[in-house]
C-alpha positions in Angstrom: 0.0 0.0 0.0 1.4 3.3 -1.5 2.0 6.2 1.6 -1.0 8.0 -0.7 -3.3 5.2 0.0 -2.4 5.1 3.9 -3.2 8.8 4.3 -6.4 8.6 2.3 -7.4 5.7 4.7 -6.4 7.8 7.8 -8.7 10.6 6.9 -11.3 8.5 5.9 -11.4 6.7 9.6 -10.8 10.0 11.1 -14.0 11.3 9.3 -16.2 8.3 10.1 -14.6 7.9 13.8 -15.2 11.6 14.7 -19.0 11.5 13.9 -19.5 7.8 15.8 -20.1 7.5 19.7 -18.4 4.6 21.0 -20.5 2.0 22.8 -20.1 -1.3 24.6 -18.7 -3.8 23.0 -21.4 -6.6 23.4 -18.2 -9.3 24.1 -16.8 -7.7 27.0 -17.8 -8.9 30.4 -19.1 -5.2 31.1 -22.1 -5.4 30.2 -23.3 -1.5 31.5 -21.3 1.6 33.0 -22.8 4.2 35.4 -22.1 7.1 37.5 -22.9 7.6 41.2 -22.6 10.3 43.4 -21.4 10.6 47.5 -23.4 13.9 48.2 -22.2 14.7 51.6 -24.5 17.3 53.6 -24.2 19.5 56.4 -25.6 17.5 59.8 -26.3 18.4 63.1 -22.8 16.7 64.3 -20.9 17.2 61.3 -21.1 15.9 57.4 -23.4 13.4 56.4 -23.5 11.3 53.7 -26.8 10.3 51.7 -28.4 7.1 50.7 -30.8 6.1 48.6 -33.2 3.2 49.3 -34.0 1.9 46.5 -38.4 1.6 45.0 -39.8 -1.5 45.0 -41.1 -0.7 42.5 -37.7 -1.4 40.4 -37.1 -4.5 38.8 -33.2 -4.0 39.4 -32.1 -4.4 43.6 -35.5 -2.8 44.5 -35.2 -2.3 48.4 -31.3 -2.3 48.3 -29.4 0.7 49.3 -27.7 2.9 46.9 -26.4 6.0 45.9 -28.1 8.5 43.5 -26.5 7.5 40.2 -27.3 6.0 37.0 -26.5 5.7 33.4 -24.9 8.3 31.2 -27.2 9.8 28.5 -26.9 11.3 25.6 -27.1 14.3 26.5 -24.5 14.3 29.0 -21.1 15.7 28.5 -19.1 13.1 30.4 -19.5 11.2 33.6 -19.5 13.8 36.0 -22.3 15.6 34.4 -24.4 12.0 34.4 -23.6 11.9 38.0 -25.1 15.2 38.8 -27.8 14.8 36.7 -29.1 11.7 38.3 -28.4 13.2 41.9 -31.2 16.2 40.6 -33.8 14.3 39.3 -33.7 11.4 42.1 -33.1 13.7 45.2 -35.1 16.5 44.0 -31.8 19.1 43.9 -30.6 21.9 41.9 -27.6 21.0 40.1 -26.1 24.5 40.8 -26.0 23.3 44.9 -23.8 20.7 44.3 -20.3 21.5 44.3 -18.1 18.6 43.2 -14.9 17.8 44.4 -13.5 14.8 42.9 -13.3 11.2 41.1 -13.0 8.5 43.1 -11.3 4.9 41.6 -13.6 3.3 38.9 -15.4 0.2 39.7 -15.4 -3.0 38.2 -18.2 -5.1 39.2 -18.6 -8.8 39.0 -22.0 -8.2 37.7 -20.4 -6.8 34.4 -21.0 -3.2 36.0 -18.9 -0.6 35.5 -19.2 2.6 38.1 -17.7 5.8 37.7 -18.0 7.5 41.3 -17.8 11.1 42.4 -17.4 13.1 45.8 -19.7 16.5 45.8 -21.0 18.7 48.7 -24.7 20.2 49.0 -23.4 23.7 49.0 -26.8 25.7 48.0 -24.4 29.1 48.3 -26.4 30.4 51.3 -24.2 32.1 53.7 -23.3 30.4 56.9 -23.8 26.9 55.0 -20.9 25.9 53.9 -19.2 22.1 53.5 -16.2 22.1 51.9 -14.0 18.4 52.1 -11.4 19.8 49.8 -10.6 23.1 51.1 -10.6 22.4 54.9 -13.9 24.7 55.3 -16.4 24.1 58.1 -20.1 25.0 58.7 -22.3 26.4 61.4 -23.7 22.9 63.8 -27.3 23.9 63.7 -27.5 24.8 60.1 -28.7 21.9 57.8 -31.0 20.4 55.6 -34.2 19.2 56.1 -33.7 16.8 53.1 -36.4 14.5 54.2 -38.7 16.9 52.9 -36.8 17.3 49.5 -39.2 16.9 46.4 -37.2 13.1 45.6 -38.8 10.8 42.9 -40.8 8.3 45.1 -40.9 5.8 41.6 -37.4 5.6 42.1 -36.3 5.8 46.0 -38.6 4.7 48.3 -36.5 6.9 51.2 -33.5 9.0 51.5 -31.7 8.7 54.9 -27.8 9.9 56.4 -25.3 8.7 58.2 -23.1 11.0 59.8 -19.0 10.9 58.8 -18.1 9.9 62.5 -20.2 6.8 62.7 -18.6 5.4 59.0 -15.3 6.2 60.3 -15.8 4.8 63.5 -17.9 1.3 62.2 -15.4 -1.7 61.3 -17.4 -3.2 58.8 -18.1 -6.8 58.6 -16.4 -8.9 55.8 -17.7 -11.6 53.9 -15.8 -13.8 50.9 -17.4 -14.3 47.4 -16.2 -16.6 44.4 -16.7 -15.7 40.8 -15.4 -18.8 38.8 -14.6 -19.0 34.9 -14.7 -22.0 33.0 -14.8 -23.3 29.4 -18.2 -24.7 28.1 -18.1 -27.6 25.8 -18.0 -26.0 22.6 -14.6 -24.5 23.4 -12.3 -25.6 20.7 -9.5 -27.4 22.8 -8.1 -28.5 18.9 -7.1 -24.9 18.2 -5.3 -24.7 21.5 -3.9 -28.2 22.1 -1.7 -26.0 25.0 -4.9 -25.5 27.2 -6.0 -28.4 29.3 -10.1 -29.0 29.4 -10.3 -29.0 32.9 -8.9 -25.6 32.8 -11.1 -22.9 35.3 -9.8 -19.9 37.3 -11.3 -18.8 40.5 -11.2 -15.0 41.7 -12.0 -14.5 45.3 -13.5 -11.1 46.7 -14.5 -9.3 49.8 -18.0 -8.1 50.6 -18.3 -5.1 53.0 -21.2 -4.4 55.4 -21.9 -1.3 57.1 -24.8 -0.7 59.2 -26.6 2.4 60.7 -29.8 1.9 62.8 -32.2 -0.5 60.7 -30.2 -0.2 57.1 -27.7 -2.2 56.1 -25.2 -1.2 53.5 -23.9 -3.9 51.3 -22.6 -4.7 47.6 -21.3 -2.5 45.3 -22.5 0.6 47.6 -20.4 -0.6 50.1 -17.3 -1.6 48.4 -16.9 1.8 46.8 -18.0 3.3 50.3 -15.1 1.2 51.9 -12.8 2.7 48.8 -13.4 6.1 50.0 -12.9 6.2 53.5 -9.7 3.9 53.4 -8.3 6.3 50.9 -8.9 9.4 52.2 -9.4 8.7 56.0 -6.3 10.3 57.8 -7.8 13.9 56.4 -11.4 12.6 56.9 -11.3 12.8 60.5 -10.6 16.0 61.4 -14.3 16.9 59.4 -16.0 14.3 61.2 
């Protein structure tokens, strides 16, 4: 192929590329990617971090305990915007009174999820309520949200709740041990790889965290990227909580 015939090609999948919005690819084991959001609020004894319990109405973990989150749409400019998005129309809050700070480590499921999670602040910009993680700011004791009362989708989260900082830093969560195992079904073609044995599986072991406050219990993939956070960022954490 002539240098001529190269460039012509490079242009032409530069062209077609440019104008195509990339997708799963239907034969990777992630099968759907999301945002979510850990909206910290001002409480009574210092931040507090919302949950989401899920609608039964839902036919995806109705009851479970999440946070607000969801898919990327198309109108979205990138993850972060789909994060915020979803926090507005399933907590019932102006996008303008969040105030993110950060990305946290993306999150591979073994249910072929893929989460994209994000640290903001309900900073409304009233005077005297201020919650800032990043900057070291602190706010007034009696001066929070009565969130309970926010105007929150009720097809979509059957109750919003808090837990304060303190009480996540302070909880040692329980620890249980999954398996995912892989294996080769019977049409695999052993011929084409005479170097792979038919007995051949791999096993992947992983923890599951649980967190508790009052009646809830936190679990899953909620509480593995919960775990994430405070482990990573707990040494500055506590002088907030």
């Amino acid at each position: 192929m002539a240098y001529t015939d190269l460039d012509a090609m490079a242009q032409w999948l530069k062209q077609e590329m440019g104008t195509r919005k990339p997708r799963l690819d239907n034969v990777g084991v992630v099968s759907r990617v999301a945002s979510v959001l850990l909206l910290f609020l001002p409480g009574p004894e210092g931040p507090e971090l919302v949950f989401e319990v899920r609608s039964s109405k839902l036919n995806w973990q109705p009851g479970d305990i999440s946070f607000p989150g969801g898919s990327r749409e198309n109108g979205d400019r990138n993850f972060a915007e789909a994060a915020v998005r979803e926090a507005m129309e399933e907590l019932g809050v102006r996008p303008a009174d969040i105030r993110l700070c950060g990305t946290l480590d993306f999150f591979a499921a073994h249910n072929t999820f893929m989460i994209y999670p994000f640290v903001g602040v309900w900073q409304p910009g009233q005077k005297g309520c201020r919650l800032d993680l990043a900057e070291g700011r602190d706010f007034p004791r009696g001066d929070h949200p009565d969130f309970q009362h926010w105007h929150y989708n009720r097809d979509e989260v059957a109750e919003l709740f808090t837990v304060p900082l303190r009480h996540l830093l302070n909880q040692q969560p329980r620890v249980a041990t999954s398996v995912v195992t892989m294996t080769h079904t019977d049409d695999f073609p052993y011929d084409l790889l005479p170097g792979t044995k038919p007995d051949w599986s791999r096993v992947r072991k992983y923890p599951i965290y649980f967190y508790t406050y009052q009646d809830h219990v936190i679990w899953g993939i909620t509480a593995a990227i919960l775990h994430g956070f405070l482990e990573r960022f707990r040494k500055g954490l506590v002088k907030f909580a």
